[in-house]
C-alpha positions as CSV (number, residue, x, y, z in Angstrom):
1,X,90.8,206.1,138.3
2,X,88.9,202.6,139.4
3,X,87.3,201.3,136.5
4,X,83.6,199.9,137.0
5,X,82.4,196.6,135.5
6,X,79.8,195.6,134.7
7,X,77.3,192.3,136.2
8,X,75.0,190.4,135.3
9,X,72.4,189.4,138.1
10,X,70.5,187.1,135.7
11,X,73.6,184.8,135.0
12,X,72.6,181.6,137.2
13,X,76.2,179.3,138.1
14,X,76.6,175.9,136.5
15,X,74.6,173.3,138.9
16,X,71.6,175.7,138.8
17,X,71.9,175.9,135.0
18,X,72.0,172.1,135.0
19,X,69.0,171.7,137.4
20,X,67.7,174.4,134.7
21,X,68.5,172.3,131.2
22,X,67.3,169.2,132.8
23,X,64.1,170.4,134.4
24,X,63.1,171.6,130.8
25,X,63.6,168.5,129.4
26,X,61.5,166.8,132.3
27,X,58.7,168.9,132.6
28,X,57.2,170.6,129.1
29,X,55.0,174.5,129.6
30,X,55.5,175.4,133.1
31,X,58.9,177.4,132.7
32,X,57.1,179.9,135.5
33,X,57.6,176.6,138.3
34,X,60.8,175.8,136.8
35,X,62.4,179.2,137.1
36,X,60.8,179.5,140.7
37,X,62.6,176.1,141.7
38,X,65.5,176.7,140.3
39,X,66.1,180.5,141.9
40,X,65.6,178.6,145.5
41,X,67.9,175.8,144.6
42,X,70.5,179.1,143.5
43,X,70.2,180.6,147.0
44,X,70.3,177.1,148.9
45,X,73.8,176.0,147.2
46,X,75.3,179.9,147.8
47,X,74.3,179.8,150.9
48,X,72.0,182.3,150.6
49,X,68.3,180.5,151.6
50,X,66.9,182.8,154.5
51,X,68.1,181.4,158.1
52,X,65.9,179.3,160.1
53,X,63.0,178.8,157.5
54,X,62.8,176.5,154.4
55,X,64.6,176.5,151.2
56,X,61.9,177.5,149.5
57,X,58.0,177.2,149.9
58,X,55.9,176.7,147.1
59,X,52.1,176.7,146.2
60,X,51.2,175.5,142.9
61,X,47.7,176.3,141.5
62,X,46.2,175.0,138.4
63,X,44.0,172.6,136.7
64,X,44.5,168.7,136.8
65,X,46.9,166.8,134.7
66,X,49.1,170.4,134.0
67,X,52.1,168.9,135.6
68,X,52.3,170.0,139.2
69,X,53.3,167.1,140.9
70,X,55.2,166.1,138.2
71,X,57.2,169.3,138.3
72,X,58.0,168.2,142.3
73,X,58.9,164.6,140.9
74,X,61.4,165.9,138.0
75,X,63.1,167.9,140.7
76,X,64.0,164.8,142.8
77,X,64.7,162.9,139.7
78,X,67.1,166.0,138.3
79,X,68.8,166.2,141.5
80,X,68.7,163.2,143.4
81,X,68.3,160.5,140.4
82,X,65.5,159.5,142.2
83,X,61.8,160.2,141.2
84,X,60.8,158.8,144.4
85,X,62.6,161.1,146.5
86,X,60.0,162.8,147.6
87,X,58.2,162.8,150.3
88,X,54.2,162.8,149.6
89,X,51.2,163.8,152.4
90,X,48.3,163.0,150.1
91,X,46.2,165.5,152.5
92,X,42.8,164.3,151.4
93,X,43.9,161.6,153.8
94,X,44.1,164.2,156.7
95,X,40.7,165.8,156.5
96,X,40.0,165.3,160.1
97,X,41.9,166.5,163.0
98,X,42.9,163.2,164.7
99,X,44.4,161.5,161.6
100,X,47.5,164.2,162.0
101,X,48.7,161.3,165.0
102,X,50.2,159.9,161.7
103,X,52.5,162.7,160.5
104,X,53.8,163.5,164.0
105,X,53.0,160.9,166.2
106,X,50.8,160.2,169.2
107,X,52.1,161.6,172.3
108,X,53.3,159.6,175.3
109,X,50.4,157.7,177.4
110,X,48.5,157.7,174.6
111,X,46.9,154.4,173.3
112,X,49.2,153.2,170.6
113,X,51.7,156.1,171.2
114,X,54.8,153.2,170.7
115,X,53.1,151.7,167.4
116,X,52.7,155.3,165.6
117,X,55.6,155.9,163.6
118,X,55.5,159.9,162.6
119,X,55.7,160.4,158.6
120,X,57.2,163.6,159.2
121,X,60.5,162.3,161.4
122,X,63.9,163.6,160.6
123,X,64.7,160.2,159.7
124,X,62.0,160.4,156.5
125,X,62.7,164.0,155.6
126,X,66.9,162.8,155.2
127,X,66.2,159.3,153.6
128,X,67.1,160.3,150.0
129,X,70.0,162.7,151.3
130,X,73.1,162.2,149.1
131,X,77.0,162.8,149.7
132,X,76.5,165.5,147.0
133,X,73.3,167.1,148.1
134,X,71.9,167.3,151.5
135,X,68.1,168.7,150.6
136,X,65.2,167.4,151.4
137,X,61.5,167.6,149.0
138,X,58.2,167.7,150.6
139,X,54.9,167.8,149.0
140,X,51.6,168.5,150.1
141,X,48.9,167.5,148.1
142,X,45.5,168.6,147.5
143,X,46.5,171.2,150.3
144,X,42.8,172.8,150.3
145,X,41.6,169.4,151.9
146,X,43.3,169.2,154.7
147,X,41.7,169.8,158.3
148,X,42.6,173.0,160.1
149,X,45.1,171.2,162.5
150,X,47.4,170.1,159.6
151,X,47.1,173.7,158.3
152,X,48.3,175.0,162.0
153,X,51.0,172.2,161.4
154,X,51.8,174.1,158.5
155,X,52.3,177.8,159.6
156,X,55.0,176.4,161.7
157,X,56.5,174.9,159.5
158,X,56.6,177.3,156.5
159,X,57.4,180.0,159.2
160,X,60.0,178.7,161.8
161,X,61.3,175.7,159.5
162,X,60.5,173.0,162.6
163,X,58.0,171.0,163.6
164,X,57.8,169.4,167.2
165,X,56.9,165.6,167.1
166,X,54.3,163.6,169.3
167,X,57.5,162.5,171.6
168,X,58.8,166.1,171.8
169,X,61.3,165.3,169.4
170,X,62.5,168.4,166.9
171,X,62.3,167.8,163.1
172,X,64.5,170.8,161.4
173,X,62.8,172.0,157.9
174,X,65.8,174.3,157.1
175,X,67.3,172.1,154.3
176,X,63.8,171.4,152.2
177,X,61.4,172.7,149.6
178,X,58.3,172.3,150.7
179,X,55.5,172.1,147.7
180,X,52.0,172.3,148.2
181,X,49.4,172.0,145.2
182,X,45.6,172.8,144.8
183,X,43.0,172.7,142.2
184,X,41.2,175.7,144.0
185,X,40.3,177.9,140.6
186,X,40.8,175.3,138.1
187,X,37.6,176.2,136.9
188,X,37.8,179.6,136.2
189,X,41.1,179.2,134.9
190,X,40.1,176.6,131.9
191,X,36.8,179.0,131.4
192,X,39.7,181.6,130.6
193,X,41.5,179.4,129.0
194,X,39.2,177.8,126.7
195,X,39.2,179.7,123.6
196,X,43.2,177.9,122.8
197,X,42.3,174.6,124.3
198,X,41.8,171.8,122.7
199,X,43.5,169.4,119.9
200,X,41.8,170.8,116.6
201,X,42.0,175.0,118.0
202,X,45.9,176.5,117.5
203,X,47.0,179.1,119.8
204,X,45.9,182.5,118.4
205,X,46.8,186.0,118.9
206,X,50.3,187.9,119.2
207,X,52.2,187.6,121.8
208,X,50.5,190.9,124.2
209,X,47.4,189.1,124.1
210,X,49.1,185.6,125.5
211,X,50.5,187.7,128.2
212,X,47.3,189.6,128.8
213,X,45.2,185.9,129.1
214,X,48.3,184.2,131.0
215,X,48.3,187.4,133.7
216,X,44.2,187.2,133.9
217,X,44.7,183.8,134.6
218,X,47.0,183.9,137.1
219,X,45.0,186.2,138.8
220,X,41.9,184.3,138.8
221,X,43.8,181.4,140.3
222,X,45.8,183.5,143.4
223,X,42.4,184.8,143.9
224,X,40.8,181.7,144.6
225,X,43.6,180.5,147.2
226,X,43.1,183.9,149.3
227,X,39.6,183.3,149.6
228,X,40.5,179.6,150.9
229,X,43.3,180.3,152.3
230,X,44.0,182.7,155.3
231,X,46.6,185.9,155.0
232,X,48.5,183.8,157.5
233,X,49.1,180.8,155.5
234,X,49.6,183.2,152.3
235,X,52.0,185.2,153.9
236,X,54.1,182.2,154.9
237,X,54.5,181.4,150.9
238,X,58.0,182.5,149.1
239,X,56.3,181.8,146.0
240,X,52.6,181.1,144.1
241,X,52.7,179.5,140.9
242,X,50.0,179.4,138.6
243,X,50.0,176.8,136.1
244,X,48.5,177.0,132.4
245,X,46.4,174.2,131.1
246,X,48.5,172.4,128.5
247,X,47.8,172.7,124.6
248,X,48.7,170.5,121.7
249,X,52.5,171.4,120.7
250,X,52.8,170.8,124.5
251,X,51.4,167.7,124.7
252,X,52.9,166.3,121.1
253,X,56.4,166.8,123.6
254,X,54.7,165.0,126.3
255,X,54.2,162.0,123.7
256,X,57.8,161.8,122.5
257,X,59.1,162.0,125.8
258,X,56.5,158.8,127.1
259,X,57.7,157.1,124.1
260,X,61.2,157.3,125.0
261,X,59.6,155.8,128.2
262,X,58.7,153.1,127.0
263,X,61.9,152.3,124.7
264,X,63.5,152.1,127.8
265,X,61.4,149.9,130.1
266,X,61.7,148.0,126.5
267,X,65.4,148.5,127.1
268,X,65.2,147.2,130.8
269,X,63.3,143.6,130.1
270,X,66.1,143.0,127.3
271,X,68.9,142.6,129.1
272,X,71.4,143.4,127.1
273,X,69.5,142.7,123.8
274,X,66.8,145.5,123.7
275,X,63.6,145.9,121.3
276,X,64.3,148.3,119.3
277,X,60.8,150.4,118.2
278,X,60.3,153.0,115.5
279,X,56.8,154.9,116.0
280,X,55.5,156.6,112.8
281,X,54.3,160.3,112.9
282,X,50.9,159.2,112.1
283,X,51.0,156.7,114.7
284,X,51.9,159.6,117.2
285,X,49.1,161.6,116.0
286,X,46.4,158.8,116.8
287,X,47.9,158.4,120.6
288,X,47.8,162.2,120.7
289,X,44.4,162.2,119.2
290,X,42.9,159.6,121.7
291,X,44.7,160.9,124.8
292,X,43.6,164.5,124.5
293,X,41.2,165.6,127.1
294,X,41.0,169.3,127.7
295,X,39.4,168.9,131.7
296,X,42.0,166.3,132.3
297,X,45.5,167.5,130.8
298,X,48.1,165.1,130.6
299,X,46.9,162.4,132.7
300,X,44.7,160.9,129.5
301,X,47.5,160.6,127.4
302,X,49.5,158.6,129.2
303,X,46.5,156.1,129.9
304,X,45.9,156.2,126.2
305,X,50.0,155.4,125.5
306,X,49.4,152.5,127.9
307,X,46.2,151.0,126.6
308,X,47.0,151.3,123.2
309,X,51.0,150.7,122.4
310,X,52.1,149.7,125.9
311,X,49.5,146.5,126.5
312,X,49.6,145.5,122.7
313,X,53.6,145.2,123.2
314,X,52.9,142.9,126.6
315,X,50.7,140.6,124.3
316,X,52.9,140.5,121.4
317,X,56.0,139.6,123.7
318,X,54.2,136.9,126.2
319,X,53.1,135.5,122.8
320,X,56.6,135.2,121.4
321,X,55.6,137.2,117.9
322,X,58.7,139.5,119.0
323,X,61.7,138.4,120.5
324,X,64.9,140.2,122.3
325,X,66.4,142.4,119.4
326,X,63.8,142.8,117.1
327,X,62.9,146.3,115.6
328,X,59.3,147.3,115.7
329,X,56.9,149.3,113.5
330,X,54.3,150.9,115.1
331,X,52.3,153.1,112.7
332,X,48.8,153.9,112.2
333,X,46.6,153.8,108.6
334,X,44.5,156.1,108.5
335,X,40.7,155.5,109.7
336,X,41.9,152.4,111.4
337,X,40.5,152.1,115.2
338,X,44.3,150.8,116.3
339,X,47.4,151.2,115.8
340,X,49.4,148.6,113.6
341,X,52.5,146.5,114.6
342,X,54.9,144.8,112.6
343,X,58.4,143.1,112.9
344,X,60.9,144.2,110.1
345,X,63.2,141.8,108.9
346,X,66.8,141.9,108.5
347,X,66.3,142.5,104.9
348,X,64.3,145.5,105.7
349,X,67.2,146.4,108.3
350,X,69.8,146.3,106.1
351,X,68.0,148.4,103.6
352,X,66.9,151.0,106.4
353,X,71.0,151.0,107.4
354,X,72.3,151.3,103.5
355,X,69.6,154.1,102.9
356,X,70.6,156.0,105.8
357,X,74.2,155.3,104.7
358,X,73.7,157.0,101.0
């Protein structure tokens, strides 16, 4: 008598659980897009991505500053260790029909056919190809602003996974994720949304009522791309991901991991003998405080990092108040309209070091 085991479908192999860990640590509240990339990337390494399309194609809906490009970048970064190895089409630059010469060329006999270079060439699709990974990451941005002609571009491509050039020339999609994001519903969305937005208002409610708000949400947002979008284009789509607007435990993540940024561009102009800088709770509270806007999402906060710790450093380094190996205090007193810098001295060091110690 044969004895039956058990499996379990859910259990993802090691390079997609790494793509998994490392994604999370990249990219903080949008586990939907995370899962959704790394499912694709599952099927691409087993062999198991559908024949003669892409890898995967992906629309991303959702407010600004919520993290959907960024998602695209991590995923580059996590598996190419390059954040720029992706390749963009800002398509608010392809709002009119003849501007698509520039993704695929102008065809022969036509004025300037040999000075066209297409963006969309097998040649730019395999440029960030590694020995270990032979996939390729395409965005579209801003999809709802391109012209009709790069949308018929498009069904092509998300259908047949190829794309024929001005020349006649045959660019093969097969090995890429192709990512497309739009703002189409943003509005309704953070109308939704607005009741746990904000620095000052906590999440409230149990956990059916998230699910009930996340789901209406979603909703609102896939209901907005069907009335821009045609059932064509739609149905071309493997998967529609509808990202949440990003509230304060979220974004207090986003801070540490900007900060860790910046201690290694610190790291980087060192050479060898790096700043080392401590920033105080309350000192992350003011950048968080000042780089919190609920229409904007993350964007803010990282403006705020620069203008208010990243420029200060610039001054206090071209000035020679640090120097290479120093440790800096960055904190923040309360009521005070900046943050406060100061160099601790080997004393102080040593005393950090033996408290630590005991």
């Amino acid at each position: 008598m044969s004895r039956i085991q058990l499996l379990d479908p859910n259990k993802k192999g090691r390079e997609a659980e790494a793509l998994e860990t490392r994604l999370r640590q990249l990219v903080i509240g949008q586990d939907d897009a995370v899962s959704k990339i790394v499912e694709a990337y599952q099927g691409f390494r087993t062999g198991m991505s559908p024949a003669g399309r892409p890898v995967g194609n992906f629309l991303f809906l959702g407010p600004t500053g919520s993290g959907k490009t960024r998602v695209v970048e991590a995923t580059g970064e996590a598996l190419l260790n390059d954040p720029g190895g992706v390749v963009k089409i800002d398509c608010a630059e392809y709002q009119h029909s003849h501007e698509i010469a520039k993704l695929i060329g102008s065809p022969p006999g036509y004025l300037g056919h040999r000075e066209t270079h297409a963006l969309l060439s097998q040649e730019a699709l395999n440029q960030h190809h590694t020995e270990q990974l032979k996939l390729s990451f395409l965005l579209f941005d801003e999809i709802e602003k391109a012209s009709d002609s790069l949308w018929n571009l498009l069904l092509g491509i998300l259908d047949k996974g190829t794309l024929t050039l001005g020349d006649n020339r045959r660019v093969d999609f097969s090995q890429s994720m192709i990512f497309m994001t739009s703002n189409l519903g943003a509005a309704e969305m953070s109308a939704l949304d607005a009741p746990r937005l904000g620095f000052h208002v906590a999440c409230s409610g149990d956990g059916a009522s998230k699910a009930k708000l996340n789901g209406k949400i979603t909703t609102t947002g896939i209901a907005a791309a069907r009335r821009r979008f045609t059932p064509e284009f739609m149905n071309r789509l493997d998967h529609i991901v509808v990202f949440k607007s990003l509230g304060t435990p979220e974004l207090r993540r986003i801070v540490d991991i900007e900060l860790d940024n910046v201690q290694q561009r610190l790291g980087a102009v060192a050479q060898g003998n790096p700043f080392s800088m401590h920033v105080t709770a309350s000192a992350k509270e003011f950048l968080l405080s000042e780089g919190t806007d609920v229409r904007y999402g993350a964007r803010p906060l990282k403006r705020a990092i620069e203008r208010l710790l990243v420029y200060p450093l610039s001054n206090l380094m071209a000035s020679g108040q640090i120097r290479r190996g120093d440790r800096i205090r960055v904190n923040h007193p309360q009521d005070a309209p900046s943050l406060l810098f100061s160099r601790e001295t080997q004393a102080e060091l040593a005393w950090g070091l033996a408290s630590q110690a005991a």
